[in-house]
VMD Tcl script that draws the C-alpha trace (Angstrom):
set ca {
  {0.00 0.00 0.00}
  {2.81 2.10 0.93}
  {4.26 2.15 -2.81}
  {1.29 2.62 -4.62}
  {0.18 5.93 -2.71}
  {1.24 9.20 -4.49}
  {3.00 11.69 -1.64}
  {1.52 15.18 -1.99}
  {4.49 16.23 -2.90}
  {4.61 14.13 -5.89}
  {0.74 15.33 -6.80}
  {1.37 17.69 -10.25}
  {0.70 21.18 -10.00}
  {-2.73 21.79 -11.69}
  {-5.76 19.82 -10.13}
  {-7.54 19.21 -13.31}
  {-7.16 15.99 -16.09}
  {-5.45 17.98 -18.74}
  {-2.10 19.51 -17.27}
  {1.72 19.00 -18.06}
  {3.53 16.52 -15.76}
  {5.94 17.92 -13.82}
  {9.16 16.41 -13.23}
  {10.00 14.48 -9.85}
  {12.70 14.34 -7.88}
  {13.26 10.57 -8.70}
  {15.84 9.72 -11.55}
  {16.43 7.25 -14.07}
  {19.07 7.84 -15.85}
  {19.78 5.58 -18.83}
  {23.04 4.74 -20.89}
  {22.85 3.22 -24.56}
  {24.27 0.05 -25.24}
  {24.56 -1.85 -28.36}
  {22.28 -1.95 -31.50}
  {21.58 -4.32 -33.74}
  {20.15 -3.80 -37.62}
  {17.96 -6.49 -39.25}
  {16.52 -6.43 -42.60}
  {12.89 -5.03 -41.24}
  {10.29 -3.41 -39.87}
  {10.06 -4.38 -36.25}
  {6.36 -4.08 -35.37}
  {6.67 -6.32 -31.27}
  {9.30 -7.10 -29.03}
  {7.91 -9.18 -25.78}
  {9.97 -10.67 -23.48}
  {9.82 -14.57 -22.45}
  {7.67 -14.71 -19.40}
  {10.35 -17.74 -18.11}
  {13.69 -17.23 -19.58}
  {14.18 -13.24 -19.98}
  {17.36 -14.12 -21.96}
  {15.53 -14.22 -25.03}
  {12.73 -12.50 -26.50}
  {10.40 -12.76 -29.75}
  {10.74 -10.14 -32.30}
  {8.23 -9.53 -34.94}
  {9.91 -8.74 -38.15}
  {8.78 -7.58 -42.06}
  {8.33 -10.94 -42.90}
  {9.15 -13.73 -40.21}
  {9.78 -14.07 -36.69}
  {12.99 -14.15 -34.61}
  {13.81 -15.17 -31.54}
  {17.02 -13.05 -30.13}
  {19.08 -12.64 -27.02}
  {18.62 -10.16 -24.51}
  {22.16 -9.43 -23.93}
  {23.34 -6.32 -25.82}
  {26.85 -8.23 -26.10}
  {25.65 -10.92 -28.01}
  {22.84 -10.17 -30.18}
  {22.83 -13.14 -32.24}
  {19.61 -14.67 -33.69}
  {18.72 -17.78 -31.89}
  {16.34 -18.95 -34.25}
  {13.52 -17.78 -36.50}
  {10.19 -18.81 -37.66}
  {9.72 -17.77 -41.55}
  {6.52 -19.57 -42.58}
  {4.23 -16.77 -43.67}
  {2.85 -15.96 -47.15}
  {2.80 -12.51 -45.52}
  {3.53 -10.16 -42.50}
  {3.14 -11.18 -39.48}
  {1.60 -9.32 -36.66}
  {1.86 -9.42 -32.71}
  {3.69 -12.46 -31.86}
  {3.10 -13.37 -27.89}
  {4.60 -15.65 -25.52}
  {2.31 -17.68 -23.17}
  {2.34 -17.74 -19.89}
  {4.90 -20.80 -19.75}
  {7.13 -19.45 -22.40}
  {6.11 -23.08 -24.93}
  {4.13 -21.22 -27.05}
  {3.61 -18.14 -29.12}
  {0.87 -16.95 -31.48}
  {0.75 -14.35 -33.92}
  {-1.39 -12.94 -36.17}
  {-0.19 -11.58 -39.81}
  {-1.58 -9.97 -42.64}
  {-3.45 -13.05 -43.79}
  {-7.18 -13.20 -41.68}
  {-4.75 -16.47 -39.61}
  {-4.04 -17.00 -35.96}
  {-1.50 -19.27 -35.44}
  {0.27 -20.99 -32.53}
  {3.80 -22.30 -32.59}
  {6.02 -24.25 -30.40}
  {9.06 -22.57 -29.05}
  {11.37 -25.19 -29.46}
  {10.54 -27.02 -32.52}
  {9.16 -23.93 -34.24}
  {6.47 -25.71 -36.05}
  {3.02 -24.93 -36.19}
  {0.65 -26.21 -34.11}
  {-2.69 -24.66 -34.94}
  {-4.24 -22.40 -37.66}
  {-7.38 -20.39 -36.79}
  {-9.43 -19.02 -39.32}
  {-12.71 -16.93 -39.21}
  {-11.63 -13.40 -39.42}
  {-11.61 -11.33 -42.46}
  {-8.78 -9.07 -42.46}
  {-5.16 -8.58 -41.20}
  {-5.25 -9.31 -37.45}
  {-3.12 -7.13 -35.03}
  {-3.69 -8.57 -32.11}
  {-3.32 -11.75 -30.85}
  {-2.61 -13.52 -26.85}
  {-3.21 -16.38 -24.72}
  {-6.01 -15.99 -22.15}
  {-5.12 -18.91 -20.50}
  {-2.85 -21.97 -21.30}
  {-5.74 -23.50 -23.48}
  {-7.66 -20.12 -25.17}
  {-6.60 -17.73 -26.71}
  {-7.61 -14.01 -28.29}
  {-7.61 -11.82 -31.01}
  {-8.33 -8.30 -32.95}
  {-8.49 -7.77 -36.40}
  {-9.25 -4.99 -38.85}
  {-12.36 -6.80 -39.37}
  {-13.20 -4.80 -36.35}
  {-13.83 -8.03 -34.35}
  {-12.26 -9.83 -31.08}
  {-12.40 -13.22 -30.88}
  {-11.26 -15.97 -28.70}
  {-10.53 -19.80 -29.43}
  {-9.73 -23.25 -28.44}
  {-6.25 -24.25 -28.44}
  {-7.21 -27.88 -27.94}
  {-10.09 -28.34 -30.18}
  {-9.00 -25.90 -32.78}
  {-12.08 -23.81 -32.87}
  {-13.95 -20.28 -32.38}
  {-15.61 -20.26 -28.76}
  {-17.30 -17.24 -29.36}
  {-17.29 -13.74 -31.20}
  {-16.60 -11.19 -28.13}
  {-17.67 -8.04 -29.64}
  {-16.65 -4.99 -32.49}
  {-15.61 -1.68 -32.58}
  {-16.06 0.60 -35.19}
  {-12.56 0.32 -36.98}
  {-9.65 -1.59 -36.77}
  {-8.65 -3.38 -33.42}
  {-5.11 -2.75 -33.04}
  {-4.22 -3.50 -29.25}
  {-5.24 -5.57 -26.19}
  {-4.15 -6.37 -22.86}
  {-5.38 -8.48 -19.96}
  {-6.55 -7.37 -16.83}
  {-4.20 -8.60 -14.22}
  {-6.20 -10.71 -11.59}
  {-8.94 -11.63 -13.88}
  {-8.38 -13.59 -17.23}
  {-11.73 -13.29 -18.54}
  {-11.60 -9.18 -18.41}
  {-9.72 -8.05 -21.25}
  {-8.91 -4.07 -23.10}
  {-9.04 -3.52 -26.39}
  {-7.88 -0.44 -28.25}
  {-9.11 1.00 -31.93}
  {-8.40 3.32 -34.82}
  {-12.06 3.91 -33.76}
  {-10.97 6.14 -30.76}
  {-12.16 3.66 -28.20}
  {-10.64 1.80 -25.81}
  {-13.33 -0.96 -24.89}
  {-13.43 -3.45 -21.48}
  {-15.15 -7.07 -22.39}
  {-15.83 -10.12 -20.17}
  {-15.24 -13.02 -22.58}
  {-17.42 -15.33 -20.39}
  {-20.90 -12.76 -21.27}
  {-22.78 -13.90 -24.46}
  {-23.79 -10.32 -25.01}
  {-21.64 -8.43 -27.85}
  {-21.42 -5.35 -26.01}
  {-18.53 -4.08 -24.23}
  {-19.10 -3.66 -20.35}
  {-17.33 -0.12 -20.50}
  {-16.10 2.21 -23.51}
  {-13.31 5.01 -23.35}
  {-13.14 7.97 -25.43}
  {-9.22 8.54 -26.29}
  {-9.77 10.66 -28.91}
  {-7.12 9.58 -31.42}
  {-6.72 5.98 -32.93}
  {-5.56 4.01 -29.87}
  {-2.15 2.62 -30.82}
  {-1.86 0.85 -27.06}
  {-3.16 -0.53 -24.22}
  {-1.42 -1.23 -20.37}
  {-3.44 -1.75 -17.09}
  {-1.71 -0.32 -13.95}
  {-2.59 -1.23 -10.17}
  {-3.83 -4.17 -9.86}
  {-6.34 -3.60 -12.98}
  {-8.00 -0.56 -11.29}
  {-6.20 2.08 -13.34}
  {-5.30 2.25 -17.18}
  {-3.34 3.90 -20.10}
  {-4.06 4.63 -23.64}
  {-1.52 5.66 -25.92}
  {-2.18 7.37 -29.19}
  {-1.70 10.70 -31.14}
  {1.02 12.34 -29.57}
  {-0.35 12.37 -25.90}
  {-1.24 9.48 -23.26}
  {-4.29 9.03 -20.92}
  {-4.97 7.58 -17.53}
  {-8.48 6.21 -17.03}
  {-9.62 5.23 -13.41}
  {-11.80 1.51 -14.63}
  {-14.22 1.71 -11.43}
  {-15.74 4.63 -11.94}
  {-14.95 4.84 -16.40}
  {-13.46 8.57 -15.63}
  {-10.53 10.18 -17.22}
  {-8.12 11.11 -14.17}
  {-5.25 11.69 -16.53}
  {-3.89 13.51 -19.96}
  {-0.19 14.21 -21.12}
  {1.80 15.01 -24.37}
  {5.36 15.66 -24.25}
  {5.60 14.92 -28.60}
  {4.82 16.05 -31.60}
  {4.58 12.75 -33.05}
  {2.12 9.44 -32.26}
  {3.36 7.57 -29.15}
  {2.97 3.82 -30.53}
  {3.53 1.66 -27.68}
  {3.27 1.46 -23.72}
  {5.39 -1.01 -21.74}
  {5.06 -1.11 -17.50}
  {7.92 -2.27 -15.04}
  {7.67 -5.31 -13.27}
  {8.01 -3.15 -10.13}
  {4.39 -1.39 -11.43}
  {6.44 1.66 -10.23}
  {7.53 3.10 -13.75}
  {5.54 3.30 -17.21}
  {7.25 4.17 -20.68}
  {6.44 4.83 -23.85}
  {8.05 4.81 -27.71}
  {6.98 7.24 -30.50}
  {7.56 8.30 -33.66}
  {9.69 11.19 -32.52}
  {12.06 8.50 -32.22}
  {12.39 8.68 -27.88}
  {11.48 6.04 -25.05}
  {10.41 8.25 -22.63}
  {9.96 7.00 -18.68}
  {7.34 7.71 -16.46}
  {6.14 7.64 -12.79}
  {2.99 5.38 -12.45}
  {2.20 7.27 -9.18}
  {2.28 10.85 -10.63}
  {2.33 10.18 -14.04}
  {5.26 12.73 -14.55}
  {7.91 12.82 -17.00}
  {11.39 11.37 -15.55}
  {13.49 10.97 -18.44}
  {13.96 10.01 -21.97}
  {16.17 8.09 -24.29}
  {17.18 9.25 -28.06}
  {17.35 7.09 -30.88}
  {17.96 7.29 -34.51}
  {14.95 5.74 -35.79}
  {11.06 5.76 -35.03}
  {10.34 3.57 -31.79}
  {7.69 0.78 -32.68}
  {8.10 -1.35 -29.63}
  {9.06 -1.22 -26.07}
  {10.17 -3.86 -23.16}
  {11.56 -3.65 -20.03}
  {13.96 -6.21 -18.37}
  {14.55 -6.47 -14.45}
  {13.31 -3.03 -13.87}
  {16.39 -1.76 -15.73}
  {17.22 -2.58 -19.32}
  {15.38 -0.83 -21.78}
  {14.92 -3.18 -25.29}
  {13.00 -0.84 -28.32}
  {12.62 -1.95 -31.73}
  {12.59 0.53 -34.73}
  {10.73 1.01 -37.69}
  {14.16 0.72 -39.79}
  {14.86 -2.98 -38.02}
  {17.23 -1.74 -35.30}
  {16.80 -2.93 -31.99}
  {18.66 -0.82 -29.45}
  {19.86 -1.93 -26.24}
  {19.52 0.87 -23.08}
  {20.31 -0.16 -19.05}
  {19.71 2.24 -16.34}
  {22.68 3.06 -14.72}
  {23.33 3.41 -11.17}
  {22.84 6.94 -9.06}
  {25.48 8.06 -8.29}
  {26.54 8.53 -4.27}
  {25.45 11.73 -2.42}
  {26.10 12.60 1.26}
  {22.92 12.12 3.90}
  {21.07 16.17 4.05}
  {21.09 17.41 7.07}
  {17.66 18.98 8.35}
  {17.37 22.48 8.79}
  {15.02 24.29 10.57}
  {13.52 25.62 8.01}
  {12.86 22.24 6.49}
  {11.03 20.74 9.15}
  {8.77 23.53 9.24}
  {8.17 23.32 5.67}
  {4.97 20.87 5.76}
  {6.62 18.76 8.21}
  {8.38 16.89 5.29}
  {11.94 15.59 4.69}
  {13.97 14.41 2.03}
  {16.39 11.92 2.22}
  {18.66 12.30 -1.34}
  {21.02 9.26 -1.11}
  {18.51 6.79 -0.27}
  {15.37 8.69 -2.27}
  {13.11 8.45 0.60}
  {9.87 10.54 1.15}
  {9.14 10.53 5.13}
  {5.26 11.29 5.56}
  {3.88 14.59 6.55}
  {1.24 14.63 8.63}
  {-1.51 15.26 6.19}
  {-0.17 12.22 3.94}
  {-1.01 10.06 6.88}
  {-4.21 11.10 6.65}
  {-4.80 10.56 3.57}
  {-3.27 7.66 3.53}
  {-5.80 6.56 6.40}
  {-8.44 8.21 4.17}
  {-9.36 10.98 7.10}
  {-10.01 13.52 4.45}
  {-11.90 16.01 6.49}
  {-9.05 16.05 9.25}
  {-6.16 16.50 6.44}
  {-8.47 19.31 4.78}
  {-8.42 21.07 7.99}
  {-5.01 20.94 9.14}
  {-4.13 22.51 5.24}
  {-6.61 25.29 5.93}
  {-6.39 26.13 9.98}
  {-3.27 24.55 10.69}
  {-0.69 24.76 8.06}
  {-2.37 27.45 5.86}
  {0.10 26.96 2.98}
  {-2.18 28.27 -0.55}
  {0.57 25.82 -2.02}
  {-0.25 22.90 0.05}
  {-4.06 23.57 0.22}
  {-3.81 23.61 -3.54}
  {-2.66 19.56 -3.65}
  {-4.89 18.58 -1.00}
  {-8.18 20.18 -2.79}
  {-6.37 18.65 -6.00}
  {-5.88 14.76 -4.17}
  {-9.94 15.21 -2.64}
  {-11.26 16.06 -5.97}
  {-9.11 12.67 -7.23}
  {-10.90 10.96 -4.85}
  {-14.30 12.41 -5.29}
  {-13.92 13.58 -1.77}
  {-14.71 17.41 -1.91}
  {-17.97 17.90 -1.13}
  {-17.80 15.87 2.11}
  {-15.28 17.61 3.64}
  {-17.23 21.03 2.80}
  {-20.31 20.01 3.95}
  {-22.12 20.31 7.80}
  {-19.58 24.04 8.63}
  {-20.02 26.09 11.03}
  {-20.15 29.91 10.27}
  {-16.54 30.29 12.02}
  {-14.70 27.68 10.06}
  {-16.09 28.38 7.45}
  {-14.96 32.02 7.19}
  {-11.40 31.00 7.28}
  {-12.23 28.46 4.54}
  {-13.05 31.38 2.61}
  {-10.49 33.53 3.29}
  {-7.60 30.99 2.02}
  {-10.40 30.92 -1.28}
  {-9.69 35.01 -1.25}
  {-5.94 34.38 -1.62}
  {-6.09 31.36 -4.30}
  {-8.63 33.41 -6.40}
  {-5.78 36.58 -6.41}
  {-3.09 34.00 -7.44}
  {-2.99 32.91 -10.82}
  {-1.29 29.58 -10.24}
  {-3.91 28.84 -7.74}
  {-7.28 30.39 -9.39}
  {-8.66 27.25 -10.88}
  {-8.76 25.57 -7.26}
  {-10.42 29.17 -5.39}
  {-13.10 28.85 -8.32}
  {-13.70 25.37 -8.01}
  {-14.04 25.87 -4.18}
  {-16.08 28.43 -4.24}
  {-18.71 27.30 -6.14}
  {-19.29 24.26 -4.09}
  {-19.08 26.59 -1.03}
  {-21.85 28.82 -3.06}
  {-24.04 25.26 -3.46}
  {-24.14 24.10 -0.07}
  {-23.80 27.35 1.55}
  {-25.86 30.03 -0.50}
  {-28.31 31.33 2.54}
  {-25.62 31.34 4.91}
  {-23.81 34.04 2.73}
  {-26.42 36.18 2.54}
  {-27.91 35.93 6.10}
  {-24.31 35.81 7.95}
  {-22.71 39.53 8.18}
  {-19.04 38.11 8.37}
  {-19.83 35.43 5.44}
  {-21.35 37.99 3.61}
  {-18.72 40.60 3.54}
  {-15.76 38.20 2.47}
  {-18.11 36.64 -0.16}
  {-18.84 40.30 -1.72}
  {-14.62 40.52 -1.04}
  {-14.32 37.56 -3.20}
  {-16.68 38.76 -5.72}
  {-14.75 41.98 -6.36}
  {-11.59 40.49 -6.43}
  {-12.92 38.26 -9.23}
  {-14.76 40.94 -11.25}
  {-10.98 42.47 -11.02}
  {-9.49 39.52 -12.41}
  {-11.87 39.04 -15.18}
  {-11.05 42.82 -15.87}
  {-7.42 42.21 -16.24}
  {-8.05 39.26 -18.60}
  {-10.47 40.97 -20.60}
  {-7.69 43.75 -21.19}
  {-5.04 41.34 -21.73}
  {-7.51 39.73 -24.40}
  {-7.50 43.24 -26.03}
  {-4.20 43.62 -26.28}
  {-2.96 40.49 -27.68}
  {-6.12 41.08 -30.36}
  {-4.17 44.42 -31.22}
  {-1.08 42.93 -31.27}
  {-2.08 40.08 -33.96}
  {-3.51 42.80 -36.26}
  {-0.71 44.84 -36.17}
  {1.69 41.81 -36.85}
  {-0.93 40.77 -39.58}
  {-0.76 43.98 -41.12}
  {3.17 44.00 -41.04}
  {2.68 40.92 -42.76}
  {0.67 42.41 -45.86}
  {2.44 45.09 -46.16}
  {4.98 44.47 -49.09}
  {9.02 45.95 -48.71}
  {9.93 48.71 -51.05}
  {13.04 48.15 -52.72}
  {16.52 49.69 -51.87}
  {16.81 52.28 -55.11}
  {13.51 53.59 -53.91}
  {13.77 54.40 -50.54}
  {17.23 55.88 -51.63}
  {14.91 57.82 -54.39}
  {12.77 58.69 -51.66}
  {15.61 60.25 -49.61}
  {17.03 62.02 -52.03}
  {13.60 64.08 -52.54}
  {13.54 64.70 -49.50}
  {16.96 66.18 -49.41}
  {16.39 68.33 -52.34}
}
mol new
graphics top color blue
foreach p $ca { graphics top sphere $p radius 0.5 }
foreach p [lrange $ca 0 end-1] q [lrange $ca 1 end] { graphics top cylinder $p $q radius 0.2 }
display resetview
């Protein structure tokens, strides 16, 4: 429990789903090893669940299986028994077999060690995507038939036709404590959450990402989820279906999503050529890696070697290197008073303040107050509105106040309304304060006169906006008339001098 809570500190600096990460204190720095070129596209790289010395690599036109070990990047073996591409080869859960998908409308299965073909699978009608065992005897896949499907390993056939989206399936995962739950992401937008065992064709839940989903990972425990495609990432909370998340840090589509082991780190591989690692607690950018070729695929070993594959056939070796050494920090002061926190560099620990323990012990109406009567920090007050409106926790802690308490509550609204860091959070308190509270303001003298406070002070605000608004509007016609206006050549503004002279 401990690892998967997110330390105020760590919260990012704008309490609403779209902002820009911010970057953490944590690092993870990463040095380049070797590369290796192949003759193809490389569309997968997955790891073997058993032996993480090798891993299967989906090429142009076959299927290799390679070493892990940036010093010897040999080709163990490779499978080349497709009329066409192949698609999304996957290990299962024993590492003995792998199936892929391809061009052709085929699912096949293969054994590891004799690379021969065990079963073919037909009943789709275009190039499948997506393909992976559900369990040592099923399996499941996507197509751009705009189906899912699952079969029977033993018997050969289709058990059932899960469901459709709207275009082509291109992405799946499985949820992590439930093999029968499975995501599955679309050039339709959607990301869409089936139960294989229901008969009904329609999805239990459906997420809007907004672009064509390239990918698909589940995060803690299956409660939490990320969609990558476009050039910007979401987190979706799966218990309620909301959006908590929304990042871009590219230009370019991100095309694939790989979490650590460790669930503590997410990253991502794009177009724009980067693998770029994240925080799964804060979802902030904490570093990237630069290649020389478009990212297709990402995989993580140990928590530490990074393995991408490229849309020119290079696969590129990266290993996080080791921190290096700093002396313990002494505590000032100063720091201790500072929201009772303290840092701890060379062993990267976070000791609790006392509002994380609350929150941590969900008491969200005792770590509200001690941010408002007790610490009174706008900065601090800020995160903690920004973590109870996470947790959907706002409007209890606001509820059932006093006349008293509540005047103080308003008065830290008065400063976060004047600050324009902070404004977003004074609004959005306010106007709950305004719904539960609306007689009290106008009965209560001391209510009453801070509310009509707070009102000026945002009439002011809106003022200064509208005249910033203005001016910018001024400024772009000016620039657009500089624009039209065409330069005179030199001879005649030398002509025009010389009249002037005479």
């Amino acid at each position: 429990m401990f690892n998967e809570y997110t330390f105020l500190h760590n919260l990012p600096d704008i309490p609403v789903p779209y902002v820009n990460p911010v970057t953490t204190q944590d690092s993870w720095n990463v040095k380049q090893l070797e590369s290796k070129s192949f003759d193809s596209i490389i569309s997968r790289i997955e790891i073997n669940p058993i032996k993480n010395e090798e891993m299967v690599v989906t090429f142009g036109n076959r299927i290799r299986f390679i070493s892990t070990n940036s010093k010897k990047t040999e080709t163990l073996s490779e499978i080349h028994q497709f009329k066409d591409t192949p698609y999304s080869a996957s290990y299962r859960e024993d590492g003995m077999l792998i199936v892929t998908g391809g061009e052709e409308p085929v699912v096949r299965v293969f054994d590891v060690q004799s690379k021969n073909c065990l079963r073919k699978f037909t009943g789709h009608t275009g190039p499948i995507h997506m393909t992976r065992f559900i369990s040592k005897h099923q399996l499941i896949s996507g197509s751009n038939d705009c189906s899912i499907r699952t079969w029977d390993i033993q018997t050969g056939e289709q058990i059932q036709l899960v469901g459709k989206h709207q275009d082509q399936v291109r992405c799946g995962v499985k949820h992590p404590n439930n093999e029968n739950l499975w995501l599955t992401g679309s050039y339709d937008h959607t990301v869409k959450l089936w139960d294989t065992r229901s008969s009904s064709p329609a999805a239990s839940s459906t997420f809007d990402h907004g672009a064509p989903v390239e990918d698909v990972v589940m995060l803690h425990g299956g409660s939490m989820a990320i969609t990558a495609g476009g050039s910007y990432f979401k987190v979706w909370d799966l218990t309620n279906g909301k959006q908590v998340y929304k990042a871009s840090h590219t230009m370019k589509t991100i095309t694939s999503l790989f979490v650590s082991e460790s669930e503590k780190r997410f990253f991502t591989g794009g177009l724009d050529q980067t693998v770029k690692i994240f925080s799964t607690q804060s979802y902030s950018l904490i570093n990237s890696v630069t290649y020389k070729e478009p990212i297709l695929s990402v995989a993580v070993i140990d928590n530490n070697k990074i393995i991408s594959g490229s849309a020119k056939g290079t696969v590129y070796y990266s290993r996080k290197t080791k921190p290096t050494p700093t002396s313990k920090v002494k505590t000032t002061k100063k720091s201790k008073s500072s929201n009772n926190t303290i840092i701890t560099e060379h062993l990267n620990i976070y000791k609790s303040s006392i509002i994380d323990k609350l929150l941590r012990k969900f008491e969200h109406r005792a770590a509200f107050d001690t941010a408002i009567y007790v610490n009174k920090s706008q900065d601090l007050v800020f995160r903690v509105v920004c973590e109870l409106s996470r947790r959907e926790a706002l409007d209890i802690v606001l509820k059932g106040r006093e006349a008293e308490p509540l005047e103080e509550i308003l008065q830290m609204v008065n400063k976060l309304i004047t600050n324009v860091k902070y404004q977003q959070c004074g609004i959005m308190l306010m106007e709950k304060i305004v719904d539960f509270y609306h007689t009290a303001l106008l009965e209560n003298k001391s209510l009453s006169n801070i509310f009509f406070v707070i009102k000026t002070n945002l009439a002011k605000e809106l003022k200064k906006q509208s005249q910033i608004l203005e001016i910018a509007g001024a400024l772009d016609l000016l620039y657009q008339n500089s624009a039209k206006t065409p330069k005179r050549k030199l001879d005649e503004v030398e002509q025009d001098q010389e009249k002037q002279q005479e």
